[in-house]
Every structure is written in structure tokens, then in C-alpha cells.
C-alpha positions, 0 to 999 in steps of 0.5 A: 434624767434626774429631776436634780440634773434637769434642775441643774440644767434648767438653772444652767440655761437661765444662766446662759440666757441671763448673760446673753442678754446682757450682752445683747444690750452691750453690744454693737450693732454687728454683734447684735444679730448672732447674739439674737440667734444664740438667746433665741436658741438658749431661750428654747433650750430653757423653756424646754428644761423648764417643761422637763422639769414640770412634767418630772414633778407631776405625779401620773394618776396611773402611777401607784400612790407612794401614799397608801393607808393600811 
């Protein structure tokens, strides 16, 4: 997967977690418990995007340097 389309996800995630949330506060009490399971799960989701993407920018030590002097 590309870093642009785990980006694009990631910003997904935190879209769909951001209106969870809003909803969550609107919400009446019978509501409130399945919209909590799903910003929990939308949470984890993000948060699991959100490493991918960190672990995509890292450059491995092992990896050949792009950057060599000639």
C-alpha cells in the first residue's frame, strides 16, 4: 500500500471517528451504546492507519541510502 493511500485512509478514519463523536453527544441514551462500539472500533482503525503510516515514513537503516556522495 502506498504511503498516499494509507494517508487517504488514515484522513478517512478520522473523518469517520470525528462524526461518530458528534453523534455520540446528539444522541439518546438507547443510541449511545452501539455508537461507542462503533467509535471504539473506528478509533482503532485510525490509530492502526495512523502507525502504518509512521512505519511508511521511517526509513530502515538496512535500506540503501537514496542519498549517496560520488
Amino acid at each position: 500500500m502506498s504511503i498516499k493511500s494509507i494517508a487517504l485512509e488514515l484522513y478517512r478514519a478520522q473523518q469517520k471517528v470525528s462524526r461518530l463523536e458528534k453523534e455520540l453527544e446528539l444522541a439518546v441514551h438507547e443510541e449511545k451504546q452501539r455508537l461507542q462500539g462503533e467509535l471504539q472500533a473506528a478509533a482503532l482503525e485510525m490509530k492502526m492507519m495512523r502507525r502504518m503510516l509512521d512505519g511508511a515514513k521511517v526509513e530502515s537503516p538496512f535500506a540503501p541510502s537514496r542519498h549517496r556522495r560520488k
